[in-house]
N, C-alpha and C positions, 0 to 999 in steps of 0.2 A: 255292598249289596248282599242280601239272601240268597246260596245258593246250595245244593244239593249235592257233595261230594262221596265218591267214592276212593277206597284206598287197596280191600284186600278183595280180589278176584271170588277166595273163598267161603265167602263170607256170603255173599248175593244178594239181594234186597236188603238184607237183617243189618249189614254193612256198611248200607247208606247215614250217610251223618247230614244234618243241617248246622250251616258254618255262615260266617261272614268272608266274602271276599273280595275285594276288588273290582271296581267296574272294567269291563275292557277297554280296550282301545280300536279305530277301527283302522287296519293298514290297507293297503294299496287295493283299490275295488272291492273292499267291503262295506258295510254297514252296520253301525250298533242300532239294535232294536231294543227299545222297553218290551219285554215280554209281558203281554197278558193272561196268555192260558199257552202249555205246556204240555209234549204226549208225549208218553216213554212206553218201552219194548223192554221187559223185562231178560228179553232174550239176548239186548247189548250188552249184558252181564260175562257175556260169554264168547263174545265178538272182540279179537286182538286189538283192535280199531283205539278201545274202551283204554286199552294199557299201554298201548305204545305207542309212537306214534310213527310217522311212515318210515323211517331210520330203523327202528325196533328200539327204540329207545324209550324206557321208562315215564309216563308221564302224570302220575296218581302223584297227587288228588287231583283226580281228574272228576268234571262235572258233566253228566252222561245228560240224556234226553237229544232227540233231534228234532222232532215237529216243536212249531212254534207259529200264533201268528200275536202280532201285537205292532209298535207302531215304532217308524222311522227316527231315529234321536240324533244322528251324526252320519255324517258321511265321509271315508275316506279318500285319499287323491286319487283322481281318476277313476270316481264309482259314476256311473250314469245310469238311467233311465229308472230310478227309484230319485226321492225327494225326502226332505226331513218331514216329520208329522206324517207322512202317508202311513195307511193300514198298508198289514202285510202278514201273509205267512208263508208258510215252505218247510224246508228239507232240509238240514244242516249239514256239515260237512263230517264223516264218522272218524276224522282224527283231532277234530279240534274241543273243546270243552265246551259242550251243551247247552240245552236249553231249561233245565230245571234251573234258573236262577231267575235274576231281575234285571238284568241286561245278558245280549249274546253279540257280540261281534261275529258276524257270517259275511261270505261272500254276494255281491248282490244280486247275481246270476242266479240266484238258489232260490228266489222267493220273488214272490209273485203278490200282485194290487187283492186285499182283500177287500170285497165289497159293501160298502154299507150296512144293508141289508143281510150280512153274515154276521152272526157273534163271534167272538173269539173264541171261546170257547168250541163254538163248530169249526171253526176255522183250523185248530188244533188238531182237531182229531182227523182231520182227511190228508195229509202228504203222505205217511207212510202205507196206512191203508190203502189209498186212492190209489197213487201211482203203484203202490205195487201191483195193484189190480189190474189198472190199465199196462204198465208194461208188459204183465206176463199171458194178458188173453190178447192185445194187438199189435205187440212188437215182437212177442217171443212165440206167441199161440199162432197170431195170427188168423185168429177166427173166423169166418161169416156164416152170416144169416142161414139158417135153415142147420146149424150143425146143432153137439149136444157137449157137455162140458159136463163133468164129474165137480163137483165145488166142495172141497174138504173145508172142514171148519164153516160151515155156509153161517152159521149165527153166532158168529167172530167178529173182529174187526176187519180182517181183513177177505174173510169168505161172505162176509154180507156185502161189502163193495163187489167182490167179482159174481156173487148171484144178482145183484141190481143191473151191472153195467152188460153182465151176457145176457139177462134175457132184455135189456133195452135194446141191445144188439139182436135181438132174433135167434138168440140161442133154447133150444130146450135145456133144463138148469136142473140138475140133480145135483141135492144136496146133502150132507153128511153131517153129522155130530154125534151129540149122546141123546138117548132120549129122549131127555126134558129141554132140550135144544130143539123139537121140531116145530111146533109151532111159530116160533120165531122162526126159523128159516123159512119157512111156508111163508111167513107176512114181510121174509124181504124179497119173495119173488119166485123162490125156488118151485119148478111143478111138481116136484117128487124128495122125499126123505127117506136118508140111510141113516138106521139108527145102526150106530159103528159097535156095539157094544152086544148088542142081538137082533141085527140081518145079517145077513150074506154077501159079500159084495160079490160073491162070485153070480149073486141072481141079479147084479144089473147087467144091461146089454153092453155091446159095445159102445163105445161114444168119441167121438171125435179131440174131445182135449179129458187131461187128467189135469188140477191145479194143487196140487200137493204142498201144503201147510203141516205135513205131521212125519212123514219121512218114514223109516224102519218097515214094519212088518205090514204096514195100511200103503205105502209108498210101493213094496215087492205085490201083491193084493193087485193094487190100480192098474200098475204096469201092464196085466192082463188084460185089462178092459179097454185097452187102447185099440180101436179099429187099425188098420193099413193105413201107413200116409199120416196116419192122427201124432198128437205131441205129447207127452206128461210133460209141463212146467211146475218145477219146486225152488222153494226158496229156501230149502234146509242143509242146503251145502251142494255140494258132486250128486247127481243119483247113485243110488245103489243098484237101482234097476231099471231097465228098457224097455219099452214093448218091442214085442219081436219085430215087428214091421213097420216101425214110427221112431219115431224122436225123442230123446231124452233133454231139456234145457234145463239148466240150473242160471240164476241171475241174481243177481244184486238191484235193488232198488235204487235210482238215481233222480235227483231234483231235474224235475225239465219248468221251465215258465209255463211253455203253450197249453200241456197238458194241466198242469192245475188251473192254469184257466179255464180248461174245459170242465172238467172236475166241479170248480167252487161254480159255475153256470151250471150245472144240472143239480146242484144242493137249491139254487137261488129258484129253478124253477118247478122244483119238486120233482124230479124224476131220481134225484137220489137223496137218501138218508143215511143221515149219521147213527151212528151205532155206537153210543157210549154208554158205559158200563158203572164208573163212579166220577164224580167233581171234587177233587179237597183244595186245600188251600198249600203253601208249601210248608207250612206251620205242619199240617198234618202230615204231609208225604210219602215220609217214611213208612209209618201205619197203613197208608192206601197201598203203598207197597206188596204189605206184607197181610194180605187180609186172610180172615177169619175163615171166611167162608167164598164158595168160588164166585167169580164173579166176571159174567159174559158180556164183553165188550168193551171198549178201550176205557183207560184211567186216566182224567187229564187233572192236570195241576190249575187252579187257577191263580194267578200272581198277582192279579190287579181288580177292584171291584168291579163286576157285572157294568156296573153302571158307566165306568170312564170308555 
């Protein structure tokens, strides 16, 4: 099979090689999937997960990517409540070799029915965005109706899912990026824009959650803006900083079934959108990788024609 390996950490995107390898196998409660479309995080580049694996043991060439959805081809002993030929997508697991190929053996627990009515292509782009969304404004935030949430990155991949799902939630939704980023955050929901480049963050009010996607000097910044009682959630490691009288959480994002169920049901019924940025093929990859010019919103690989 086609898949997308990596060898030197230092190297980053530029590093990536397309290879032939091996199909998997699928062991005790997993599943091989034909992958259709593929979404990578340029930031597993940088994630030990990527190089070693739970031992700390060397594991390159390793094939990176974790979203995937595409469709059931084998089953291991003891895998239940997924079927061969079913659609599916999900979360993979961050020590095993990826999903930028043409087959992934995953756990079954990790993925979830995708629906008809969803492409693959969409289907790809929502587990790591999504859930990170939803785990960090209602398992770690903790949110409800009538508060206000600071959304870094709001015309991202992953700041467009948390400005859709808080103001669906009844959150008032300040948003953050550069500039030529408002608009777009404005049309995913956001009532207000911080251009991070020339506003002041010190002229928003306080607000009840911080979601911190960018960490350093915008992370020490938010901290302040945290009401009493309120939370910064980030996904950029330990904080660095606290608000004086709130909560600091840092998390890792985890596959759960219920919640991408819930997830791919508000794609199915229009109350949320995907936000993707470019389509290549794995032929391309590398190049999507490594582009030109910036480019806002997620990069999905696609593995299989549109049409199958």
């Amino acid at each position: 099979m086609k898949a997308i390996v990596v060898t030197d950490q230092a190297a980053g995107t530029a590093g990536m090689a397309l290879v032939e390898r091996s199909e998997p196998r699928a062991a005790i409660n997993d599943v091989v999937v034909q992958v259709h479309a593929a979404g990578f995080v340029p930031t597993e580049l940088t994630w030990p997960s990527t190089w070693a694996d739970r031992l700390d043991r060397d594991r390159t060439p390793s094939i990176p990517g974790h979203e995937l959805a595409g469709v059931v081809t084998a089953l291991g002993y003891g895998t239940t409540g997924l079927s061969v030929g079913q659609r599916v997508f999900g979360l993979t697991d961050w020590h095993r070799d990826g999903t930028l190929a043409e087959y992934v053996a995953v756990e079954a627990r990790n993925l979830a029915p995708l629906p008809g009515d969803v492409d693959f292509i969409e289907g790809a782009s929502l587990p790591i965005s999504g859930l990170t969304a939803w785990q960090g404004l209602f398992e770690h935030g903790h949110v409800q109706a009538g508060q206000s949430v600071l959304a870094h990155g709001a015309a991202g991949a992953v700041g467009s899912m948390v400005t859709q799902l808080a103001r669906e939630a009844g959150l008032y939704v300040i948003g953050t990026g550069r500039a030529a980023d408002r608009q777009t955050a404005l049309d995913f929901g956001a009532h207000e824009f911080v251009d991070l480049e020339n506003d002041a963050l010190e002229d928003v009010g306080a607000v009840d959650l911080v979601f911190d996607v960018i960490g350093g000097d915008i992370q020490q910044q938010s901290a302040r803006r945290v009401r009493a009682g309120g939370t910064l959630v980030t996904v950029v490691g330990p904080p660095e900083a606290r608000p004086a009288d709130g909560l600091a959480v840092d998390f890792v994002v985890e596959s759960d079934r219920a919640q991408l169920r819930q997830i791919v049901q508000r794609v199915r019924d229009g109350r949320l959108r995907t936000n993707i940025g470019t389509v290549a093929t794995i032929d391309d990859a590398v190049a999507a990788f490594n582009p030109t010019e910036r480019v806002t919103g997620k990069t999905i690989i696609s593995l299989r024609p549109t049409s199958e």
